[in-house]
VMD Tcl script that builds the backbone (N, CA, C; Angstrom):
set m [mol new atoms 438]
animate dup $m
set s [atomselect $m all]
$s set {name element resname resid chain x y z} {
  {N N UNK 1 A 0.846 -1.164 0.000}
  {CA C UNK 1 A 0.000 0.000 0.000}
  {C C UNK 1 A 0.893 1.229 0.000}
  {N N UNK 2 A 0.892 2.029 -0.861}
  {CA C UNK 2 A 1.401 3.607 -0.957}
  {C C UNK 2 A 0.694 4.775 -0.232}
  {N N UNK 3 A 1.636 5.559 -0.299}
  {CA C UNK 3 A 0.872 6.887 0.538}
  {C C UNK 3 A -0.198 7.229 0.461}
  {N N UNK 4 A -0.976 7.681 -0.689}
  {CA C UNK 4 A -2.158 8.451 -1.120}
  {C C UNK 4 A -3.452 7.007 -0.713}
  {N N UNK 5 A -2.795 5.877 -1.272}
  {CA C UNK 5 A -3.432 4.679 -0.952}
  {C C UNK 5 A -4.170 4.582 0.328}
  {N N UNK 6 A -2.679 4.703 1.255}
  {CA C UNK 6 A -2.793 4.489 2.678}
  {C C UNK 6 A -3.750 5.705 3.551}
  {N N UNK 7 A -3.667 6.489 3.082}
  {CA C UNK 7 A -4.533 7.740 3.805}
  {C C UNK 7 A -5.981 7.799 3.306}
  {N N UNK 8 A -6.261 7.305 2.098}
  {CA C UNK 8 A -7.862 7.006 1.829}
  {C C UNK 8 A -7.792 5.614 2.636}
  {N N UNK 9 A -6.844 4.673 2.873}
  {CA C UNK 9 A -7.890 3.642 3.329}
  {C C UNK 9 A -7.962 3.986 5.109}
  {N N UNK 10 A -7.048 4.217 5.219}
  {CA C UNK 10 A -7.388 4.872 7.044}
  {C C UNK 10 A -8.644 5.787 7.129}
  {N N UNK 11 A -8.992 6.428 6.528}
  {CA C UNK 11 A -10.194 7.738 6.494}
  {C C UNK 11 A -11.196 6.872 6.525}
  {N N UNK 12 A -11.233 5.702 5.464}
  {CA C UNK 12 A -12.574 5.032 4.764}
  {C C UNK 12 A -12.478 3.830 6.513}
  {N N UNK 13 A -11.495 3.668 6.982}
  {CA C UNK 13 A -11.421 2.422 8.162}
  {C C UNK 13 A -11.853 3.468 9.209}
  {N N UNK 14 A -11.036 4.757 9.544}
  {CA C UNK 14 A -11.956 5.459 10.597}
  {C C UNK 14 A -13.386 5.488 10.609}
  {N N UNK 15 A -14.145 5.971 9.377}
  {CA C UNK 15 A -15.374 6.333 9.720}
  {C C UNK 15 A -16.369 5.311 9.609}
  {N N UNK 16 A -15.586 3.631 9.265}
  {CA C UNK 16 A -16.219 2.644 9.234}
  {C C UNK 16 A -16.049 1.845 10.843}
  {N N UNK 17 A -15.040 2.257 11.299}
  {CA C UNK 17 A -14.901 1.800 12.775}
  {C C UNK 17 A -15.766 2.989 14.052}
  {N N UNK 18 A -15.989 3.980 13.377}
  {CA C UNK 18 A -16.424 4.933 14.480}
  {C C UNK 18 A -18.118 4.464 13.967}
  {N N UNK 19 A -18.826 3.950 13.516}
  {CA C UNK 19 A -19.931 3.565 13.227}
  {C C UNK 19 A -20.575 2.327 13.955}
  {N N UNK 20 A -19.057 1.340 13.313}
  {CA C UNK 20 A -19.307 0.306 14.499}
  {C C UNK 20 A -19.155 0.211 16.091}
  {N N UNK 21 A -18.308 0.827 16.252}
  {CA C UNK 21 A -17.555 1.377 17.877}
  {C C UNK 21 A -19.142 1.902 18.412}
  {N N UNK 22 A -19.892 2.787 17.816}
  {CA C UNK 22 A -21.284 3.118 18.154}
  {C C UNK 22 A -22.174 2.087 18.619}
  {N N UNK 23 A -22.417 1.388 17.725}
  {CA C UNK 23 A -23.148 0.357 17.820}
  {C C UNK 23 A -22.808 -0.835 19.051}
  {N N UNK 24 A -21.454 -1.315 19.155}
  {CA C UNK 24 A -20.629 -2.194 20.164}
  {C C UNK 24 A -20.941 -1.307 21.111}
  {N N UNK 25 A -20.867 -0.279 21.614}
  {CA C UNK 25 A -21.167 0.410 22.581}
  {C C UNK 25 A -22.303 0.499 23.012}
  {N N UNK 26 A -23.348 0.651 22.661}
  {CA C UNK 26 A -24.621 0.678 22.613}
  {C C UNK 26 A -25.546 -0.652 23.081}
  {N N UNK 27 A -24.947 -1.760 22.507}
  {CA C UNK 27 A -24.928 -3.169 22.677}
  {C C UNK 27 A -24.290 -3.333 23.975}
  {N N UNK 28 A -22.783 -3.320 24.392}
  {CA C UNK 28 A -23.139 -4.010 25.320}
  {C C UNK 28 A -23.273 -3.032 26.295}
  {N N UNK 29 A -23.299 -1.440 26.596}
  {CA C UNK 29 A -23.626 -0.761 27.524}
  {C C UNK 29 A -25.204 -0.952 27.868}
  {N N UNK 30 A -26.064 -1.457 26.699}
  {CA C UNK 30 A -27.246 -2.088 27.428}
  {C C UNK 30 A -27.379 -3.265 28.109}
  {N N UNK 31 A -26.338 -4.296 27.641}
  {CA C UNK 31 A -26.467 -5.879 28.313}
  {C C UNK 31 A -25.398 -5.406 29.855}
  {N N UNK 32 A -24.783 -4.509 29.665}
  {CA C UNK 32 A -23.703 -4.516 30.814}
  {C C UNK 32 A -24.358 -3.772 32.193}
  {N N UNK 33 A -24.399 -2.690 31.944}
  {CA C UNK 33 A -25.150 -1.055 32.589}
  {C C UNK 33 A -26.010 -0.819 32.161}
  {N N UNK 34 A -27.312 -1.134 31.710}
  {CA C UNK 34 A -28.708 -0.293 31.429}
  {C C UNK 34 A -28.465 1.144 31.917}
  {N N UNK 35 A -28.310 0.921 32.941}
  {CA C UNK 35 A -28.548 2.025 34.189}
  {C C UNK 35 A -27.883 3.322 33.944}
  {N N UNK 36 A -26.639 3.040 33.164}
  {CA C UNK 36 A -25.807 4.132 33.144}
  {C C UNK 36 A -26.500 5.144 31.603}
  {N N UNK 37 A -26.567 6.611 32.079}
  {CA C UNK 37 A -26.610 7.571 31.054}
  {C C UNK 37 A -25.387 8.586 30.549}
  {N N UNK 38 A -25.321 8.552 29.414}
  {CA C UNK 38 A -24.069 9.612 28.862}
  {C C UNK 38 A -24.443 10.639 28.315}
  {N N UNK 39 A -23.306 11.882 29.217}
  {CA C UNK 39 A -23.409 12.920 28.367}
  {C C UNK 39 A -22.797 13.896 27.094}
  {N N UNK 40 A -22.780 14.692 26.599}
  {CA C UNK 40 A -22.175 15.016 25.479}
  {C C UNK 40 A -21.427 14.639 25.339}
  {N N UNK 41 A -20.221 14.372 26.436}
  {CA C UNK 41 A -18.505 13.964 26.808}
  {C C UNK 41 A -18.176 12.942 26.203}
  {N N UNK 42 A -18.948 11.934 26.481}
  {CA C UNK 42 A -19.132 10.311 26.083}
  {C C UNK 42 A -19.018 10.132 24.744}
  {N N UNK 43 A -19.599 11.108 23.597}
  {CA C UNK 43 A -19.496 11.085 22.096}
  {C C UNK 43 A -18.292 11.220 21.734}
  {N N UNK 44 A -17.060 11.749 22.278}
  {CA C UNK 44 A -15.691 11.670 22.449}
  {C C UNK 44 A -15.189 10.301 22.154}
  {N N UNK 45 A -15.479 9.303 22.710}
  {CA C UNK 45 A -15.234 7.985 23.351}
  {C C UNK 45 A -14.780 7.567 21.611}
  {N N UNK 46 A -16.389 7.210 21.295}
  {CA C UNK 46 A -16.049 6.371 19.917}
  {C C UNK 46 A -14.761 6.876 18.787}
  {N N UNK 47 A -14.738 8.167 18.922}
  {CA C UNK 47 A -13.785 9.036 17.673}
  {C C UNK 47 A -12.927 8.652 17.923}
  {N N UNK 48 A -12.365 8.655 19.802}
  {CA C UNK 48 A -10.346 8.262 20.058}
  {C C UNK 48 A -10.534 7.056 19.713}
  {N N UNK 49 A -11.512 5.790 19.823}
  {CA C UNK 49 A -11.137 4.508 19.712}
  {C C UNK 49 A -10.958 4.133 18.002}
  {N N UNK 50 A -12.092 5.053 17.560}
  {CA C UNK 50 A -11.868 4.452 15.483}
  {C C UNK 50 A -10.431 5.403 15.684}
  {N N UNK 51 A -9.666 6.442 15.740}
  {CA C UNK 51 A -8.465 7.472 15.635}
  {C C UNK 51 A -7.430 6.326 16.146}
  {N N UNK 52 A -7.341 6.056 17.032}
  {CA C UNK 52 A -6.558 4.630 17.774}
  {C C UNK 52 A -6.235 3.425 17.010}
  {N N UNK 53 A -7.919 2.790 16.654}
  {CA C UNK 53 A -7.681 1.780 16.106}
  {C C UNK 53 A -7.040 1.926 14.005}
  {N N UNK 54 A -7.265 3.329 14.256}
  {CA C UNK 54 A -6.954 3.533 12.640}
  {C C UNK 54 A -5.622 3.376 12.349}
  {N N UNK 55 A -4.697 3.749 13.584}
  {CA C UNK 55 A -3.416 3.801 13.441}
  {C C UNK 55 A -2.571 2.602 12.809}
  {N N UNK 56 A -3.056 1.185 13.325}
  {CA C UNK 56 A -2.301 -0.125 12.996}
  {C C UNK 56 A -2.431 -0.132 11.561}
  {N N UNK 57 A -2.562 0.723 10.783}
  {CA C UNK 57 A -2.934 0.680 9.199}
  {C C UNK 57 A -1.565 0.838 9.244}
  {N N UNK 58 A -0.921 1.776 9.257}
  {CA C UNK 58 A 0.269 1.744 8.921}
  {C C UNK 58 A 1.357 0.484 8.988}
  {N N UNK 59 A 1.540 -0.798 9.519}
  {CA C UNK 59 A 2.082 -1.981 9.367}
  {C C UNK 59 A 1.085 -1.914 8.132}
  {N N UNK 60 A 0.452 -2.098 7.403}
  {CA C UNK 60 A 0.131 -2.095 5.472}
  {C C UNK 60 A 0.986 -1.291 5.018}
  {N N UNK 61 A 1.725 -0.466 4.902}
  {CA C UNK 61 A 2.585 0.456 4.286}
  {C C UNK 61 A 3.451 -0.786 3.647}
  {N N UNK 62 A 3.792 0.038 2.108}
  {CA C UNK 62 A 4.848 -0.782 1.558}
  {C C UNK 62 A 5.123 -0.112 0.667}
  {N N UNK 63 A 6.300 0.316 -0.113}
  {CA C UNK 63 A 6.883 0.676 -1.170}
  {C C UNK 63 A 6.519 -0.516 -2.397}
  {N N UNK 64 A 6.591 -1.527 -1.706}
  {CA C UNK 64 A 6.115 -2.428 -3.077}
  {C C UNK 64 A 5.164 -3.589 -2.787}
  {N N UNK 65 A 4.534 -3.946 -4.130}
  {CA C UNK 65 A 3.377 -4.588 -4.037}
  {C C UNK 65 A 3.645 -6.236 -2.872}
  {N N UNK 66 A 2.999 -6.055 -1.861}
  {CA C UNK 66 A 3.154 -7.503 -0.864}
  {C C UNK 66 A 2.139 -8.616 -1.925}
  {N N UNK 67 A 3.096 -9.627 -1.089}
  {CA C UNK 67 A 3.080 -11.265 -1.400}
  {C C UNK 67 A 1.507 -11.409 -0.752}
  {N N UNK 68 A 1.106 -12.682 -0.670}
  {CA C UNK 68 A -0.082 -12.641 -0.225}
  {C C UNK 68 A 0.389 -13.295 1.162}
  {N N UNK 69 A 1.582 -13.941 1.406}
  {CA C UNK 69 A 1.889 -14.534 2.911}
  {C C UNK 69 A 2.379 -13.360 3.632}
  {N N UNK 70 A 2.898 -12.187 2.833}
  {CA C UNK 70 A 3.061 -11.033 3.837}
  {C C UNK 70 A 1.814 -10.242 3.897}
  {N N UNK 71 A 1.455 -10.077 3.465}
  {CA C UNK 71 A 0.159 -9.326 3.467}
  {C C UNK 71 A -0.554 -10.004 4.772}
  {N N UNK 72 A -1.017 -11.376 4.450}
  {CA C UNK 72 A -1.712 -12.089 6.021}
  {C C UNK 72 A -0.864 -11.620 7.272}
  {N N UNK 73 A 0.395 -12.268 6.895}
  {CA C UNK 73 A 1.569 -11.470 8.458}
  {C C UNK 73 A 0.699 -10.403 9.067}
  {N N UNK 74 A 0.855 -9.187 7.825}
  {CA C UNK 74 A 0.582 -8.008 8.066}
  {C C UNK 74 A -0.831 -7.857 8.879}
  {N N UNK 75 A -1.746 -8.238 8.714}
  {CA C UNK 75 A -3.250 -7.994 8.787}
  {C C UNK 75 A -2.961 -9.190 10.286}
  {N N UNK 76 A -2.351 -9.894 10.419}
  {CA C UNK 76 A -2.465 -10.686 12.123}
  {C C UNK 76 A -1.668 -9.568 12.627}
  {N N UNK 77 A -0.269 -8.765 12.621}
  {CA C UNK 77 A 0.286 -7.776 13.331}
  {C C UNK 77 A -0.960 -6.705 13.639}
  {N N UNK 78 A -1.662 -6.207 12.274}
  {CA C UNK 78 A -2.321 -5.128 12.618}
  {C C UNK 78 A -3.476 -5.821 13.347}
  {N N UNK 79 A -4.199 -6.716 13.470}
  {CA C UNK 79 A -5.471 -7.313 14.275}
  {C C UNK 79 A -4.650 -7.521 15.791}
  {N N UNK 80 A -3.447 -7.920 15.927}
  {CA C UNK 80 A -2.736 -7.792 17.271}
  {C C UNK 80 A -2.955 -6.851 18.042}
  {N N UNK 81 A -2.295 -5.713 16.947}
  {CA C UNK 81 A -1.659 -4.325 17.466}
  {C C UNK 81 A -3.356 -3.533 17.756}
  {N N UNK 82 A -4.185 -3.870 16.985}
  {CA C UNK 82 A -5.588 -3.268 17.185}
  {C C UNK 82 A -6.286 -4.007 18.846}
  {N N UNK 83 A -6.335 -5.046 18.692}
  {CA C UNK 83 A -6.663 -5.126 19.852}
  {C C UNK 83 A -5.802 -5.094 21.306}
  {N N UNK 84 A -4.720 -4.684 20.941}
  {CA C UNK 84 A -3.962 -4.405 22.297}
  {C C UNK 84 A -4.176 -2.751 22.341}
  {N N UNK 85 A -4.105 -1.771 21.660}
  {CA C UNK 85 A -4.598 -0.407 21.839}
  {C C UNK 85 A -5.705 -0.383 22.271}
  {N N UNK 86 A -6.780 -0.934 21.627}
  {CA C UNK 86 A -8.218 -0.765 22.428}
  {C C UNK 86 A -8.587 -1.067 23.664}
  {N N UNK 87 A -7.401 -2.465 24.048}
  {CA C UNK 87 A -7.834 -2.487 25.395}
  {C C UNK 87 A -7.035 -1.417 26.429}
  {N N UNK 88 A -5.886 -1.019 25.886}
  {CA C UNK 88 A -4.974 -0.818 26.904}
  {C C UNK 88 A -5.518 0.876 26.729}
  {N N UNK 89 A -6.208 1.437 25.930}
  {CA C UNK 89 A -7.353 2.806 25.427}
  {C C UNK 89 A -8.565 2.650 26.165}
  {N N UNK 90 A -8.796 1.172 26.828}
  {CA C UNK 90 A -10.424 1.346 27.312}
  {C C UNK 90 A -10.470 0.821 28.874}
  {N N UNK 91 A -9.297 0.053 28.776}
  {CA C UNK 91 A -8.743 -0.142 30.962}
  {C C UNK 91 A -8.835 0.613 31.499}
  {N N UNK 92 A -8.500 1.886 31.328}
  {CA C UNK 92 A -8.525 3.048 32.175}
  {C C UNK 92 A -9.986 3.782 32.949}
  {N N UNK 93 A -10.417 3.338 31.606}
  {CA C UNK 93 A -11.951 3.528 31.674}
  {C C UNK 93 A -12.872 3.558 33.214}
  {N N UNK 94 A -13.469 4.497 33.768}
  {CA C UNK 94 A -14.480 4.241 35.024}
  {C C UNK 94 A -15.143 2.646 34.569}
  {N N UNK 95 A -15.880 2.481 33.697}
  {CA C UNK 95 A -16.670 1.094 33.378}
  {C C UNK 95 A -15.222 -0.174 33.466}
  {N N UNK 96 A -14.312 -0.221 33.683}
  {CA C UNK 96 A -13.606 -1.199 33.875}
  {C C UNK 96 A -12.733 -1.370 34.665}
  {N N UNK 97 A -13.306 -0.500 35.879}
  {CA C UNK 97 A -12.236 -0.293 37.127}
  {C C UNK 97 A -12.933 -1.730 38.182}
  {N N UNK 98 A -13.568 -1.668 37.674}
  {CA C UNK 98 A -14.276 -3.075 38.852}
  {C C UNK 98 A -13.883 -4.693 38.665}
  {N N UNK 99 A -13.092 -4.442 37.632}
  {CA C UNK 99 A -12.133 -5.918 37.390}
  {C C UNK 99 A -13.583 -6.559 37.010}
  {N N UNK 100 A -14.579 -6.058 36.077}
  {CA C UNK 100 A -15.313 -7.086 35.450}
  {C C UNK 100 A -14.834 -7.844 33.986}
  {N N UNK 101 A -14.434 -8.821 34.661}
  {CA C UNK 101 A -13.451 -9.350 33.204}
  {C C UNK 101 A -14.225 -10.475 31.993}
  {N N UNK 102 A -16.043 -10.178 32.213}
  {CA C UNK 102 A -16.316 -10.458 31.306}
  {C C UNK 102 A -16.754 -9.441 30.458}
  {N N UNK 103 A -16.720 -8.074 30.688}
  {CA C UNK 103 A -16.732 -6.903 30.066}
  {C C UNK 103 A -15.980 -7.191 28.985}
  {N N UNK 104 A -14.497 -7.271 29.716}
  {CA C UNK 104 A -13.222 -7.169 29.002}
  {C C UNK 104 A -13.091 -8.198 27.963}
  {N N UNK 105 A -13.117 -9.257 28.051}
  {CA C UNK 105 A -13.655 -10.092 26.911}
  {C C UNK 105 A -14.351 -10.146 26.147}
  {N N UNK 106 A -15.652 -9.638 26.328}
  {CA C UNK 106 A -16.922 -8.712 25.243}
  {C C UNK 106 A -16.098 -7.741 24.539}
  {N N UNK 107 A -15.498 -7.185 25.170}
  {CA C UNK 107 A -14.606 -6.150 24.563}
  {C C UNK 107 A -13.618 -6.495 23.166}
  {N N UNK 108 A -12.999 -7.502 23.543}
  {CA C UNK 108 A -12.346 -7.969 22.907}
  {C C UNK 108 A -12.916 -8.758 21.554}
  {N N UNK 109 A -13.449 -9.304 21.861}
  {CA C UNK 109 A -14.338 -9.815 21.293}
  {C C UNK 109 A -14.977 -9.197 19.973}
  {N N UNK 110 A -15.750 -8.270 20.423}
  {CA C UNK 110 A -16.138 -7.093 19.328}
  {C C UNK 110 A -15.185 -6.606 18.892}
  {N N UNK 111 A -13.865 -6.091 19.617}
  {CA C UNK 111 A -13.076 -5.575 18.788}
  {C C UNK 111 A -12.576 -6.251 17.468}
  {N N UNK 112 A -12.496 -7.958 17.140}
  {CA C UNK 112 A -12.662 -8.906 16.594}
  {C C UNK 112 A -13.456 -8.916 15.156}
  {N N UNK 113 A -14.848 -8.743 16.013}
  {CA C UNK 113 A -16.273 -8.825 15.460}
  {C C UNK 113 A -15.816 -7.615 14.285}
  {N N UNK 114 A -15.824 -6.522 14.934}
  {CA C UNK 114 A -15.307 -4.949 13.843}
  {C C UNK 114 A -14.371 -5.482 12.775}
  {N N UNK 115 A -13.960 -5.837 13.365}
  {CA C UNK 115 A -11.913 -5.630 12.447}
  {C C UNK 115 A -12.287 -6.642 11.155}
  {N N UNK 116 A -12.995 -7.732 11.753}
  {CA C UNK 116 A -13.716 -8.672 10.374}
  {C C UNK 116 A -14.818 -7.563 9.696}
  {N N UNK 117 A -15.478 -7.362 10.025}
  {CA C UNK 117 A -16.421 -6.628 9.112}
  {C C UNK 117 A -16.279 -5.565 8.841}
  {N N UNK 118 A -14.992 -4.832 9.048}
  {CA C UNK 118 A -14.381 -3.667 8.482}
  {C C UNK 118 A -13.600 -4.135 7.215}
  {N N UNK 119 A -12.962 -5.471 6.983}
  {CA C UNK 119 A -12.316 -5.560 6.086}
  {C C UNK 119 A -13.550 -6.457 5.133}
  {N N UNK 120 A -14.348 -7.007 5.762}
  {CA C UNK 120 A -15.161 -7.656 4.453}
  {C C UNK 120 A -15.943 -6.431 3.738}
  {N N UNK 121 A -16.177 -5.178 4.717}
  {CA C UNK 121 A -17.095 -4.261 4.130}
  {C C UNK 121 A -16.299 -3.671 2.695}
  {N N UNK 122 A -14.784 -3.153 3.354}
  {CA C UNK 122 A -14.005 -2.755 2.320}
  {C C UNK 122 A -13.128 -3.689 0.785}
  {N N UNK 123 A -13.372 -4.995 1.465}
  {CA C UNK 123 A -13.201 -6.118 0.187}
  {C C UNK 123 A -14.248 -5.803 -0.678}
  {N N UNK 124 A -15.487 -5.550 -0.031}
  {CA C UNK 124 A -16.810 -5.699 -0.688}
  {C C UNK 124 A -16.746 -4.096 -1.900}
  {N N UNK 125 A -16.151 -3.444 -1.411}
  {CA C UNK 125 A -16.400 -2.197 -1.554}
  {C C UNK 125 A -15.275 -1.945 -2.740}
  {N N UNK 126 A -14.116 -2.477 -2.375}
  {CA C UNK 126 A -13.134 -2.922 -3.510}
  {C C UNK 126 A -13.717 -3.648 -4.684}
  {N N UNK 127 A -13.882 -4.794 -4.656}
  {CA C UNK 127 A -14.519 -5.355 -5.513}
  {C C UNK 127 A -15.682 -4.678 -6.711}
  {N N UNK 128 A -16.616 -4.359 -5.941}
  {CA C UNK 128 A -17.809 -3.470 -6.841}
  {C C UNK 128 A -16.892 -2.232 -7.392}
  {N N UNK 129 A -15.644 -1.893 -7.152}
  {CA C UNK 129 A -14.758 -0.588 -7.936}
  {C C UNK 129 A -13.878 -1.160 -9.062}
  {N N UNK 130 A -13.550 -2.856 -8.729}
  {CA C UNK 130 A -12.763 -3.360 -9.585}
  {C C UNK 130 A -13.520 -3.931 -10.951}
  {N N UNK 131 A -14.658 -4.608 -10.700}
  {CA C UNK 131 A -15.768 -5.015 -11.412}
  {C C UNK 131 A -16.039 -3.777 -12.495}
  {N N UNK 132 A -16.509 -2.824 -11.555}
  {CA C UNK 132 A -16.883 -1.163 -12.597}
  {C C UNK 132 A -15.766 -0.963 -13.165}
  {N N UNK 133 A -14.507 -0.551 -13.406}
  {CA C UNK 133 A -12.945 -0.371 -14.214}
  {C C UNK 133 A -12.901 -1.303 -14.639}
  {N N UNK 134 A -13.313 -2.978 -14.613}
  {CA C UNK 134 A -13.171 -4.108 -15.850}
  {C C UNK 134 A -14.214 -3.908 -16.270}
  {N N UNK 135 A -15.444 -2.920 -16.504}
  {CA C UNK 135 A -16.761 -3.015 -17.811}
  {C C UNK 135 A -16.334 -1.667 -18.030}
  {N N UNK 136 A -15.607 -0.538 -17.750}
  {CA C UNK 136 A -15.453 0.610 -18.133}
  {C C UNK 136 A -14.036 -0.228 -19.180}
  {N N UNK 137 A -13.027 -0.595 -19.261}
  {CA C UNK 137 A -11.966 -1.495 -19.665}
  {C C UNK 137 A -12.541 -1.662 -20.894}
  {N N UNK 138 A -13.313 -2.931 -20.616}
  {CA C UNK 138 A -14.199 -3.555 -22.225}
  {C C UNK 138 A -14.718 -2.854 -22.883}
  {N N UNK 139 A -15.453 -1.646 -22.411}
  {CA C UNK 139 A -16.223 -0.725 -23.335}
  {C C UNK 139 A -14.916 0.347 -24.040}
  {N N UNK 140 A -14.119 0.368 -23.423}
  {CA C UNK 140 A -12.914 1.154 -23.560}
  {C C UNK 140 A -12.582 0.473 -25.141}
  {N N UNK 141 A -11.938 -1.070 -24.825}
  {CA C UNK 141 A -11.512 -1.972 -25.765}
  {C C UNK 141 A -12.205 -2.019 -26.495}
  {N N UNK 142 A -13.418 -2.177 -26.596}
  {CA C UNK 142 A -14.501 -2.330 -27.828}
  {C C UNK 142 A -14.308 -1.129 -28.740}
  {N N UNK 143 A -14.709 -0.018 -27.966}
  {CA C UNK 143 A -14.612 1.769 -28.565}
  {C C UNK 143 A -13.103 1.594 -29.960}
  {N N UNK 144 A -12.259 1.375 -29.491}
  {CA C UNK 144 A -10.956 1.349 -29.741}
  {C C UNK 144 A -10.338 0.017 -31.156}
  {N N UNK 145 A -11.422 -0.748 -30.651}
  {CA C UNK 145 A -10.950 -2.095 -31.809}
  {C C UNK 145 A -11.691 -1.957 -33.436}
  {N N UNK 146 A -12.578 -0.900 -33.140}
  {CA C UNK 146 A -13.723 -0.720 -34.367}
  {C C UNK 146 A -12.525 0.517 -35.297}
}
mol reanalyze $m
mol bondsrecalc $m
mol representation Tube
mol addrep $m
């Protein structure tokens, strides 16, 4: 992945992780705390964790095109490095001062849950761009062979 590369796909992974981070939050702050209400402050929360978790993009950086066994490397370092920021970003936390350590595993967990459906969303999303440039291609080739 190259520069210009790398900074659209962090932008397109932030605002796809600050969506989900919403939702995981929402989920289990109802199965966990009903009880608890947030105020404006709290909308803070999700932005540092997608800003955080956006960072491990950078292990994708490459001057040249990766293998497909480095590429996997890459994507277990960054699924590592993602879920050790989030937790060691969300310990501090009032909600996890009580050593509830099935929180912390929910936690983890989702962080998981995201990181898969952040990259199938953007495979998905790749794909339908690669598909459109191979029928823009053919119509190209056709235009051109007459």
């Amino acid at each position: 992945m190259r520069g210009k590369e790398l900074i659209r796909d962090m932008i397109n992974t932030y605002f796809m992780l600050t969506t989900m981070i919403l939702v995981v939050m929402m989920v289990l702050g109802t199965y966990f705390m009903p009880e608890v209400r947030f105020g404006y402050k709290q909308f803070e929360a999700p932005l540092t964790y997608a800003a955080w978790g956006t960072l491990p993009n950078i292990v994708l950086y490459s001057k040249s095109e990766l293998s497909m066994k480095q590429m996997l490397f890459r994507k277990i370092i960054q699924l590592v490095l993602v879920e050790v920021i989030v937790v060691l970003v969300a310990l501090p936390a009032e909600v996890f001062k009580g050593g509830n350590n099935e929180l912390v595993i929910s936690l983890v967990a989702c962080v998981f849950v995201i990181y898969v459906l952040t990259h199938a969303i953007a495979w998905y999303q790749d794909s339908i761009t690669a598909k459109k440039m191979t029928e823009e291609l053919m119509v190209f080739q056709k235009k051109y062979e007459q």
